[in-house]
PQR file with spaces between the fields and no chain letter, atoms N, CA, C, O and H, PARSE charges and radii, in Angstrom:
ATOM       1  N    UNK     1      72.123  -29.930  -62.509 -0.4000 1.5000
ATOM       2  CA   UNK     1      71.777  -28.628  -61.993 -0.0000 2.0000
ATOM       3  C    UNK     1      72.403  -28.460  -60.609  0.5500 1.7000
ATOM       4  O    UNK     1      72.110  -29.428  -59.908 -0.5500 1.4000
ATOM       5  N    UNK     2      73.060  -27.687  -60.061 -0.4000 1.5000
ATOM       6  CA   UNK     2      73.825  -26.713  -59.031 -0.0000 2.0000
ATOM       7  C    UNK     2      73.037  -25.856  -58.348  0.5500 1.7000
ATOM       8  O    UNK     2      73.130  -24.705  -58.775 -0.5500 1.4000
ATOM       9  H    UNK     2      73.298  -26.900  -60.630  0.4000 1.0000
ATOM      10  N    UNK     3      72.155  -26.024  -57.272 -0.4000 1.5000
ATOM      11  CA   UNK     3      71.693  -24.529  -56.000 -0.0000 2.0000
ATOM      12  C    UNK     3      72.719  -23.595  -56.329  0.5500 1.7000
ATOM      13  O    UNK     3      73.872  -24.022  -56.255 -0.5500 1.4000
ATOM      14  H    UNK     3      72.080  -26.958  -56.925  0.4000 1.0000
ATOM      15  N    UNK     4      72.539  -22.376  -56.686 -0.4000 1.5000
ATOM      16  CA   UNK     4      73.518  -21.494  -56.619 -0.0000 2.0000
ATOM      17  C    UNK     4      73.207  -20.434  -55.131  0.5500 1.7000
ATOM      18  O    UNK     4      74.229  -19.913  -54.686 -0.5500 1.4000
ATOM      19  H    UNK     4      71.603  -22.030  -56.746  0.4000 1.0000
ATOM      20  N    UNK     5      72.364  -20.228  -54.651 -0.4000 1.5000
ATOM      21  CA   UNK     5      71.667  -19.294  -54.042 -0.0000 2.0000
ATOM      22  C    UNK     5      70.824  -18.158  -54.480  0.5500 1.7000
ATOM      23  O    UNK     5      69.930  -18.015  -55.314 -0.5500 1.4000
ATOM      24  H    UNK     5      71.533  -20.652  -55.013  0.4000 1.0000
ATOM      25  N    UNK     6      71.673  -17.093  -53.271 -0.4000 1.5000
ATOM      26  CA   UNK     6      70.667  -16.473  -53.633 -0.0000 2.0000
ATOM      27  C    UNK     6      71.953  -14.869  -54.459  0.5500 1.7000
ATOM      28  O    UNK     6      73.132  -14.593  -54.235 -0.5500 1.4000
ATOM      29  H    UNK     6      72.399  -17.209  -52.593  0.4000 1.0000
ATOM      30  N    UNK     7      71.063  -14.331  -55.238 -0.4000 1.5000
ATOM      31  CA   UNK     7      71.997  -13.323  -56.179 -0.0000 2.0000
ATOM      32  C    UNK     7      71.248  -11.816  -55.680  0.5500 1.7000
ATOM      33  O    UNK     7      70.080  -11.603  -55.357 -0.5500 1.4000
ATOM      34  H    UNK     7      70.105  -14.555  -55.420  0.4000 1.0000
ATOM      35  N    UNK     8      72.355  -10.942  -55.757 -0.4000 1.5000
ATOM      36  CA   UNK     8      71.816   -9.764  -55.209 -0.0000 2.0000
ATOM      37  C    UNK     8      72.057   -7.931  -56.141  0.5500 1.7000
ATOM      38  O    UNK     8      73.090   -7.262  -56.187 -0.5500 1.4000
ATOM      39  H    UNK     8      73.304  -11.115  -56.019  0.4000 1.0000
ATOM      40  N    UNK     9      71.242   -7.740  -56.500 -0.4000 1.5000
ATOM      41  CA   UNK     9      72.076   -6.746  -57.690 -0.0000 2.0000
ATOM      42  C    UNK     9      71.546   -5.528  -56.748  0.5500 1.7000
ATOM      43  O    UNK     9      70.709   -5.438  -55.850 -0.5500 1.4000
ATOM      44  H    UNK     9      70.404   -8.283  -56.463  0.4000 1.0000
ATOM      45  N    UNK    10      72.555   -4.528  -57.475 -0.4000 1.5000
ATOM      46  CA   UNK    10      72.815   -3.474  -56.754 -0.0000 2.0000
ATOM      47  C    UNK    10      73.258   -2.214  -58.244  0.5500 1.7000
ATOM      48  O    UNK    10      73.759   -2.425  -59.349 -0.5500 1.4000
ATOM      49  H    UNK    10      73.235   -4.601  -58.205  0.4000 1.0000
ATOM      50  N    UNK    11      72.726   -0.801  -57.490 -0.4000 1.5000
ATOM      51  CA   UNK    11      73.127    0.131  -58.377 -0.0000 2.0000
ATOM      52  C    UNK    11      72.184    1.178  -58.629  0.5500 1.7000
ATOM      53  O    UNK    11      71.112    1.065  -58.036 -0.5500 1.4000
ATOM      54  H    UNK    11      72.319   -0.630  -56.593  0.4000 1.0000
ATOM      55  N    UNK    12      72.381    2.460  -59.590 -0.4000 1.5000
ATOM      56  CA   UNK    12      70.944    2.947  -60.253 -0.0000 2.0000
ATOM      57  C    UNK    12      70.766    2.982  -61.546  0.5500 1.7000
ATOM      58  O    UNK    12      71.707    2.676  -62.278 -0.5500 1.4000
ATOM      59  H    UNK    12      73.252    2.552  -60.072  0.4000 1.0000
ATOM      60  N    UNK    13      69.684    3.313  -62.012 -0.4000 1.5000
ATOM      61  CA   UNK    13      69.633    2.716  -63.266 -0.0000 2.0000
ATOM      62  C    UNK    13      68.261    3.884  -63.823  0.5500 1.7000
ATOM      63  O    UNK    13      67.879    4.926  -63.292 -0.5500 1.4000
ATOM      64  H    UNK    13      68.919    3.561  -61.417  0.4000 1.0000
ATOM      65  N    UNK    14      67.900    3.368  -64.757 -0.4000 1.5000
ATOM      66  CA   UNK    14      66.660    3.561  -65.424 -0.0000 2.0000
ATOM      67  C    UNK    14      65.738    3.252  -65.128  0.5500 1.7000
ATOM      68  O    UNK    14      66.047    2.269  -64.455 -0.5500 1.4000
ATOM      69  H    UNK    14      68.210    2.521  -65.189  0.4000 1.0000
ATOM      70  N    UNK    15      64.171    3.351  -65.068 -0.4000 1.5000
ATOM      71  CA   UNK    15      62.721    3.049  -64.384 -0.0000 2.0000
ATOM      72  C    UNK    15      63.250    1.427  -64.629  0.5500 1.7000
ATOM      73  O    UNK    15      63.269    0.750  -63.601 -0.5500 1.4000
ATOM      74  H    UNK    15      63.920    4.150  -65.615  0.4000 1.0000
ATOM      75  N    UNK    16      63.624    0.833  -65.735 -0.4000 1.5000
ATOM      76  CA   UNK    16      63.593   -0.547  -65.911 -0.0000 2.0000
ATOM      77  C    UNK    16      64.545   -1.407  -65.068  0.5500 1.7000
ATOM      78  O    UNK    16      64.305   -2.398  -64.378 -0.5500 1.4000
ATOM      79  H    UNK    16      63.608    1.383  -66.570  0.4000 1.0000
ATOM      80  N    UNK    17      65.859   -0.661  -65.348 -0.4000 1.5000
ATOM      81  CA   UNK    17      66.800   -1.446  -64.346 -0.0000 2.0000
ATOM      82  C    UNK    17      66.309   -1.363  -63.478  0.5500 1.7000
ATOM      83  O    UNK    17      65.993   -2.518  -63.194 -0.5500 1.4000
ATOM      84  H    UNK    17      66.054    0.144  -65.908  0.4000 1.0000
ATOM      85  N    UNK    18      65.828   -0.467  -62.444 -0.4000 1.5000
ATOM      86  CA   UNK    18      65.398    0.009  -60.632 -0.0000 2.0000
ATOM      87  C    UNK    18      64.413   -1.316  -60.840  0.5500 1.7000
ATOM      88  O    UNK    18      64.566   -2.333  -60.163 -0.5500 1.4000
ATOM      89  H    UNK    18      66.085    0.471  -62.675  0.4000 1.0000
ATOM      90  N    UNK    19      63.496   -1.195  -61.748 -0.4000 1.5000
ATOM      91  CA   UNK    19      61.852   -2.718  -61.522 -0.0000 2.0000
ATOM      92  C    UNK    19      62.895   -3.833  -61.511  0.5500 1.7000
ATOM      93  O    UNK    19      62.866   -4.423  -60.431 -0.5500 1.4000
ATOM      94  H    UNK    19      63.371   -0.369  -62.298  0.4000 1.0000
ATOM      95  N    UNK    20      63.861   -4.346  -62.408 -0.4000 1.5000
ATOM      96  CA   UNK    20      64.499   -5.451  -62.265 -0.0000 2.0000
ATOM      97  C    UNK    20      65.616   -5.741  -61.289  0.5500 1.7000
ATOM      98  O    UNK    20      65.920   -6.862  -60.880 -0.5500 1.4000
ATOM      99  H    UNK    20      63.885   -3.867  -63.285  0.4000 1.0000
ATOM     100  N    UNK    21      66.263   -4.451  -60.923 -0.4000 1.5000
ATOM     101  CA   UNK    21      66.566   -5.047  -59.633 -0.0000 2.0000
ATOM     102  C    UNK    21      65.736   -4.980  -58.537  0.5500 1.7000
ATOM     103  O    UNK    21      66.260   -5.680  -57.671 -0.5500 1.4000
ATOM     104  H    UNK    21      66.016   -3.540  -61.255  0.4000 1.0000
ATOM     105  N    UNK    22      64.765   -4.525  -58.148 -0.4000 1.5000
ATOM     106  CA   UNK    22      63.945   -5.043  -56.932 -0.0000 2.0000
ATOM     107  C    UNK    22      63.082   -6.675  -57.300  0.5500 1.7000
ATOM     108  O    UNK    22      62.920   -7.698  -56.635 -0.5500 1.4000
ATOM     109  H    UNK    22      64.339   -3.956  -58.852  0.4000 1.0000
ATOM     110  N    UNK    23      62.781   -6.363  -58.331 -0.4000 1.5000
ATOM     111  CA   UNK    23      62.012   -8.015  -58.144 -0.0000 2.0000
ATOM     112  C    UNK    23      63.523   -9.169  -58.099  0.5500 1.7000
ATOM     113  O    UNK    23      63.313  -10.285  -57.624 -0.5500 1.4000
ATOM     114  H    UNK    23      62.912   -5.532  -58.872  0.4000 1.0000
ATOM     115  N    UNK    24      64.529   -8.943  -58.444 -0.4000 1.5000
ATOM     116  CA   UNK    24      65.451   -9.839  -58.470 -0.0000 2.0000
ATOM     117  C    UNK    24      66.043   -9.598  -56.645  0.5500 1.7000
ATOM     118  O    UNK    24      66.395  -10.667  -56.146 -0.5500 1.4000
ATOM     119  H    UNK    24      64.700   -8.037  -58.830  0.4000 1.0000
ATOM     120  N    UNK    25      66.125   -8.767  -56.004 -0.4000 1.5000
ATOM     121  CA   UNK    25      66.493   -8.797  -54.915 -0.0000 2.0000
ATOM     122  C    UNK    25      65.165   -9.308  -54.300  0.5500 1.7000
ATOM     123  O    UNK    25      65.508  -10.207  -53.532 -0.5500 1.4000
ATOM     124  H    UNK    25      65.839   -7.899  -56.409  0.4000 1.0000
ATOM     125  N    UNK    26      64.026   -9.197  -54.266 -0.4000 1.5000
ATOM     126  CA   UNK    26      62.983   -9.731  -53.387 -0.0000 2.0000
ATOM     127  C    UNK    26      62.764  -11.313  -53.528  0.5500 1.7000
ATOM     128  O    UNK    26      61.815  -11.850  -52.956 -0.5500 1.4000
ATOM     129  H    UNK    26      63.747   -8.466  -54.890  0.4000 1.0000
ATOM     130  N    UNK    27      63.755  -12.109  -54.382 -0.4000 1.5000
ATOM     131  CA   UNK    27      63.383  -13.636  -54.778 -0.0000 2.0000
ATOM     132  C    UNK    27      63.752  -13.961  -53.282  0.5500 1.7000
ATOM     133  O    UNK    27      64.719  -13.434  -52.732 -0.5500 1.4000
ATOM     134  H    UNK    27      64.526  -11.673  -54.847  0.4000 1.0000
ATOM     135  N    UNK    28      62.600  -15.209  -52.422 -0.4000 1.5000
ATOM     136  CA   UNK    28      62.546  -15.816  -51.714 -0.0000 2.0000
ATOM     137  C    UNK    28      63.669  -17.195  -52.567  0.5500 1.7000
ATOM     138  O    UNK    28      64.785  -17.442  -52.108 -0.5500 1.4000
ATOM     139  H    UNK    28      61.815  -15.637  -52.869  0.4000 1.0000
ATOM     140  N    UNK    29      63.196  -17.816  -53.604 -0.4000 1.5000
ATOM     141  CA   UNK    29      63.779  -18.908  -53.863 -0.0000 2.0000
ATOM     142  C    UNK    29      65.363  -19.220  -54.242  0.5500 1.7000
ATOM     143  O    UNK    29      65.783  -18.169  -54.727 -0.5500 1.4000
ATOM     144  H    UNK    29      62.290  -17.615  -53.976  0.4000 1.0000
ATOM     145  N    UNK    30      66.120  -19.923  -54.235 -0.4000 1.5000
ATOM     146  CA   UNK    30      67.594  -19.649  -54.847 -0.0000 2.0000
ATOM     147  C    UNK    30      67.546  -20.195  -56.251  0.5500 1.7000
ATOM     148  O    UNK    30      66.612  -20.909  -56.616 -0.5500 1.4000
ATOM     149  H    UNK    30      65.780  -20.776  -53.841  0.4000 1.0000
ATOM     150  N    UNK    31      68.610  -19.843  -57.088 -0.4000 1.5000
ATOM     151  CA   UNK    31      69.156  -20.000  -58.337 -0.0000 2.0000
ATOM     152  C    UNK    31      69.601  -21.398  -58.315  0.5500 1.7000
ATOM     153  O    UNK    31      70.090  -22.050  -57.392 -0.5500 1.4000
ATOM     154  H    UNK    31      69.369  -19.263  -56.792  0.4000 1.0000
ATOM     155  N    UNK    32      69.303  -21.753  -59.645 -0.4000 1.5000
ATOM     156  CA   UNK    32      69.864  -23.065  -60.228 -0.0000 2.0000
ATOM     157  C    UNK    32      70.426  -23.001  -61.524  0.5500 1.7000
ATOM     158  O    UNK    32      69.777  -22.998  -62.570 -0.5500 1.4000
ATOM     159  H    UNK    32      68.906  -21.223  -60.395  0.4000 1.0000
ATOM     160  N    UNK    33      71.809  -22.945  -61.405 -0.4000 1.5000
ATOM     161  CA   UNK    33      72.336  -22.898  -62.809 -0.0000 2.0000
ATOM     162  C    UNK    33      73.067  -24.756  -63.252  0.5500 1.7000
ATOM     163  O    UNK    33      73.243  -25.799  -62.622 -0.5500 1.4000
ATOM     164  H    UNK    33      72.336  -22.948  -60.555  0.4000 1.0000
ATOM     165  N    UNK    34      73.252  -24.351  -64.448 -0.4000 1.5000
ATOM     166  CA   UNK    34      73.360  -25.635  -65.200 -0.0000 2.0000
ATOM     167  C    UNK    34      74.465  -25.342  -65.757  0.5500 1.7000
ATOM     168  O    UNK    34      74.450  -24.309  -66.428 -0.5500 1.4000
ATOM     169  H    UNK    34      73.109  -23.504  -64.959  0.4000 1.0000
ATOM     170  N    UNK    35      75.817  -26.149  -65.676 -0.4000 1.5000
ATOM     171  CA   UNK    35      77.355  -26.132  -66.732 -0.0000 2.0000
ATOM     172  C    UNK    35      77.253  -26.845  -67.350  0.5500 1.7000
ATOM     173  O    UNK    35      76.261  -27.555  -67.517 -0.5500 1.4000
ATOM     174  H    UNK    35      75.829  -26.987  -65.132  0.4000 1.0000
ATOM     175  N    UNK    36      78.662  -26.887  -68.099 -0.4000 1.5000
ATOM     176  CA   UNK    36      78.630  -27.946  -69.567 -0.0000 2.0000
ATOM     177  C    UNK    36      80.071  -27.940  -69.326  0.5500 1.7000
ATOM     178  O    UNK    36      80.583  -26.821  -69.314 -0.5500 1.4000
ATOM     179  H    UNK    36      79.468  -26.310  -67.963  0.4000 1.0000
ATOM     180  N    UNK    37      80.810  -28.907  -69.137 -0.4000 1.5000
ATOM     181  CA   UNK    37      82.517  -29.195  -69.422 -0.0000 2.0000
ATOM     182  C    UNK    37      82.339  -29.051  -70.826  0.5500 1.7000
ATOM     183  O    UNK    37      81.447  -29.665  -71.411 -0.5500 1.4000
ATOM     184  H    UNK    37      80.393  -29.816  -69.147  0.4000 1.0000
ATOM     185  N    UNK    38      83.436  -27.981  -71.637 -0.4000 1.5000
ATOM     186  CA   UNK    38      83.524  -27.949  -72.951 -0.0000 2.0000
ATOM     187  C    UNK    38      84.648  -28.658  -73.313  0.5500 1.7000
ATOM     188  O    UNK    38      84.605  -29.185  -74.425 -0.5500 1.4000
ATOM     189  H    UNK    38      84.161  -27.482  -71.161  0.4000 1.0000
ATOM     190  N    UNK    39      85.630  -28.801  -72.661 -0.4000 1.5000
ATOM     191  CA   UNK    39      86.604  -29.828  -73.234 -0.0000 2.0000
ATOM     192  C    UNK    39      86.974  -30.728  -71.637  0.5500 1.7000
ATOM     193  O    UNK    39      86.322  -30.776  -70.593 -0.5500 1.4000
ATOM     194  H    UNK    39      85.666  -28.373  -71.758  0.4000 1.0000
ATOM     195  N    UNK    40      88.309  -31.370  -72.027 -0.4000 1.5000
ATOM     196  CA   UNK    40      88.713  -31.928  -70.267 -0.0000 2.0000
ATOM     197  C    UNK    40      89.744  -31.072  -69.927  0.5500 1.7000
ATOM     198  O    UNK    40      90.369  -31.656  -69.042 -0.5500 1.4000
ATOM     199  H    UNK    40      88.838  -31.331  -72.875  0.4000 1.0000
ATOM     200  N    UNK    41      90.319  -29.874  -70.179 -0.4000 1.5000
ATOM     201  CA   UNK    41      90.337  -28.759  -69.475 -0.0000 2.0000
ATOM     202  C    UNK    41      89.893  -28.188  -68.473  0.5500 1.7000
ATOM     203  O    UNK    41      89.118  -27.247  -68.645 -0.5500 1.4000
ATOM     204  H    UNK    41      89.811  -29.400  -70.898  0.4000 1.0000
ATOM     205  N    UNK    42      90.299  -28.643  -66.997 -0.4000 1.5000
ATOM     206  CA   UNK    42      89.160  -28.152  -65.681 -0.0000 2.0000
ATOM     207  C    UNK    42      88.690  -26.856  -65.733  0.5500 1.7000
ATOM     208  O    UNK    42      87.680  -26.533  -65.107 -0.5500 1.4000
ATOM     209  H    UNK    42      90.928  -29.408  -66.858  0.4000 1.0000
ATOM     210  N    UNK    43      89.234  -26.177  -66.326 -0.4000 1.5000
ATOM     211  CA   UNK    43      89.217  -24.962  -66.365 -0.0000 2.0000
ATOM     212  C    UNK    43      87.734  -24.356  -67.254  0.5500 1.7000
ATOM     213  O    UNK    43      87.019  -23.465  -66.796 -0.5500 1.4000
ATOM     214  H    UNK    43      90.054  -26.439  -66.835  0.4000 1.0000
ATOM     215  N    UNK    44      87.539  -24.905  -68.299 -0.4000 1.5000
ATOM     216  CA   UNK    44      86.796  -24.781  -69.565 -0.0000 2.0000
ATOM     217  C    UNK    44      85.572  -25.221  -69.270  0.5500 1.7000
ATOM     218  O    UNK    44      85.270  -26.403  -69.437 -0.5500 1.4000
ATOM     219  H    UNK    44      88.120  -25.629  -68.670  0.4000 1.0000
ATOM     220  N    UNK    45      84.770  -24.364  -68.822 -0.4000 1.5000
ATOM     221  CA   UNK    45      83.198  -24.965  -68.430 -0.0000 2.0000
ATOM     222  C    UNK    45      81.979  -23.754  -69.080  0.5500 1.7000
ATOM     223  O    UNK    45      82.166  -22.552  -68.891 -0.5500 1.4000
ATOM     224  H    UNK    45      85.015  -23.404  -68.686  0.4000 1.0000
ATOM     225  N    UNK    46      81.301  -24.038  -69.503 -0.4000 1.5000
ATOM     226  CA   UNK    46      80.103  -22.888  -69.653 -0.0000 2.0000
ATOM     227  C    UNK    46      78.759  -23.172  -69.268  0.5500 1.7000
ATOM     228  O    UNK    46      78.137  -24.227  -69.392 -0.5500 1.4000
ATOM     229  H    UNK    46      81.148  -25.014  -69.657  0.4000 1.0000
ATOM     230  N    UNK    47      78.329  -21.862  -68.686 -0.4000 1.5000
ATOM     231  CA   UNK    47      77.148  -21.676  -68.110 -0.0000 2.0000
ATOM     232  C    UNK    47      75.784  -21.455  -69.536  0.5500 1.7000
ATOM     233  O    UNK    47      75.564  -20.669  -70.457 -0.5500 1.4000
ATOM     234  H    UNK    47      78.834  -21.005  -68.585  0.4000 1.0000
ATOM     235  N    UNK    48      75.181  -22.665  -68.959 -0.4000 1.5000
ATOM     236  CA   UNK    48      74.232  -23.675  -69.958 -0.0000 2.0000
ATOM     237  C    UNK    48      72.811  -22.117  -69.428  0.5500 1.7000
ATOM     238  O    UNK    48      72.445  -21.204  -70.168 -0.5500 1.4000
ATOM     239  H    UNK    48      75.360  -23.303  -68.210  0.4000 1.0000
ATOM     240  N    UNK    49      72.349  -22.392  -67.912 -0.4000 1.5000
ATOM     241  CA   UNK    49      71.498  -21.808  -67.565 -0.0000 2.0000
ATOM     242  C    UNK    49      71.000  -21.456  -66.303  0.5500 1.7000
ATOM     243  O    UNK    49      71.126  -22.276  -65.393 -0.5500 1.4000
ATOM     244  H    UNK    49      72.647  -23.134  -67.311  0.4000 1.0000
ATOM     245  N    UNK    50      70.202  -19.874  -65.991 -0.4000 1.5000
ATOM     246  CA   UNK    50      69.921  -19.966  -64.463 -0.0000 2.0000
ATOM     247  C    UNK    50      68.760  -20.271  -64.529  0.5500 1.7000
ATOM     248  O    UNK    50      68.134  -20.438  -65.576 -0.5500 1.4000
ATOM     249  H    UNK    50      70.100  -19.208  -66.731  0.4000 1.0000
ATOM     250  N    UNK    51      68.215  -20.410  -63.085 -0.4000 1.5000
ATOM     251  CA   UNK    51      66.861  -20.563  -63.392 -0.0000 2.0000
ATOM     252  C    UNK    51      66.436  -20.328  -61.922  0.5500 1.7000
ATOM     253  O    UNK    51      67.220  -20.587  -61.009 -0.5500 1.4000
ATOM     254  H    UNK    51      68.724  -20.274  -62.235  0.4000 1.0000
ATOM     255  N    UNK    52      65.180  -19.831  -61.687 -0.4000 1.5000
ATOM     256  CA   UNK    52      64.934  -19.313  -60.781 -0.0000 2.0000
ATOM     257  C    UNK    52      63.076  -19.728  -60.473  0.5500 1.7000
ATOM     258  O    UNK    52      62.229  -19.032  -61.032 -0.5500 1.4000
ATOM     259  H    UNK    52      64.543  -19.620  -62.429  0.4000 1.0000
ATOM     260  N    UNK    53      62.663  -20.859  -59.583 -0.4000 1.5000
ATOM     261  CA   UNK    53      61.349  -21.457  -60.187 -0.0000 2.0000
ATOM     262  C    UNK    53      60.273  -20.132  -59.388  0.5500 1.7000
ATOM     263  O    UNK    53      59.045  -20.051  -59.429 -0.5500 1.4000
ATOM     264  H    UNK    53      63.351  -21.425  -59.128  0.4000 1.0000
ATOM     265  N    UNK    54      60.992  -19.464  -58.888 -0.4000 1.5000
ATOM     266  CA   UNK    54      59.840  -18.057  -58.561 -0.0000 2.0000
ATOM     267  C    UNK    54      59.839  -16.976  -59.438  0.5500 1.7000
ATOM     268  O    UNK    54      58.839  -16.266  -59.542 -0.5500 1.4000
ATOM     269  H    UNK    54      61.989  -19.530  -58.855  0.4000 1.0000
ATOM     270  N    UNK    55      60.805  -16.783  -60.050 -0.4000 1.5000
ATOM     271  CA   UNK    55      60.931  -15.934  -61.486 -0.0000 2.0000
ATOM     272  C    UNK    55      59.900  -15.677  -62.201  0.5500 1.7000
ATOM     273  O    UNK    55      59.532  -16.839  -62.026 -0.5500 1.4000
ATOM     274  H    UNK    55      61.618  -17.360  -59.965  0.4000 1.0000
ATOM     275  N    UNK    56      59.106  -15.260  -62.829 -0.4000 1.5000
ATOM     276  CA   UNK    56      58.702  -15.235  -63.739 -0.0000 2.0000
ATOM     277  C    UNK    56      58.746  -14.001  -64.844  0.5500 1.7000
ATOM     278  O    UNK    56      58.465  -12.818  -64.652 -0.5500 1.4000
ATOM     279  H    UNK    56      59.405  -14.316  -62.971  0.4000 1.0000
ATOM     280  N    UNK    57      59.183  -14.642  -66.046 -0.4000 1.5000
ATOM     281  CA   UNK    57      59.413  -13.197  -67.174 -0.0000 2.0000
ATOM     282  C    UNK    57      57.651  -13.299  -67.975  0.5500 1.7000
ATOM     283  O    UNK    57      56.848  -14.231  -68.020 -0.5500 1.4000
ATOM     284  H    UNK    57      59.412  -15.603  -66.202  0.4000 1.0000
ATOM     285  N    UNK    58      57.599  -11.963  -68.485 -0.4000 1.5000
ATOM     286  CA   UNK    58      56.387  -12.390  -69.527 -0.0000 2.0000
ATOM     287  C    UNK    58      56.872  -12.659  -70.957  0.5500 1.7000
ATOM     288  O    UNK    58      56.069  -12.985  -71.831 -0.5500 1.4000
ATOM     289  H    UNK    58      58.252  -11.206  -68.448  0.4000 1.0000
């Protein structure tokens, strides 16, 4: 797992987008995402997962 920081979204949207970007801009905590080397290609990596331990979805 990788600290990514912190992520910041921006824009307008729908009642839903506007709720999800404010609770995603108000995270105190930073992001932790997770890669995967898919081959030995430096290049070739995929994003496994973020994770955010103040997040919470229902």
């Amino acid at each position: 797992m990788v600290p990514f920081g912190k992520i910041t979204l921006g824009g307008i949207g729908g009642p839903l987008a506007m709720a999800a970007r404010d609770t995603v801009n108000g995270l105190r905590e930073p992001f932790v995402t997770e890669w995967r080397q898919r081959s030995k290609k430096p290049w070739d990596w995929e994003l496994m997962s973020i994770v955010n331990s103040e997040l919470e979805l229902p």
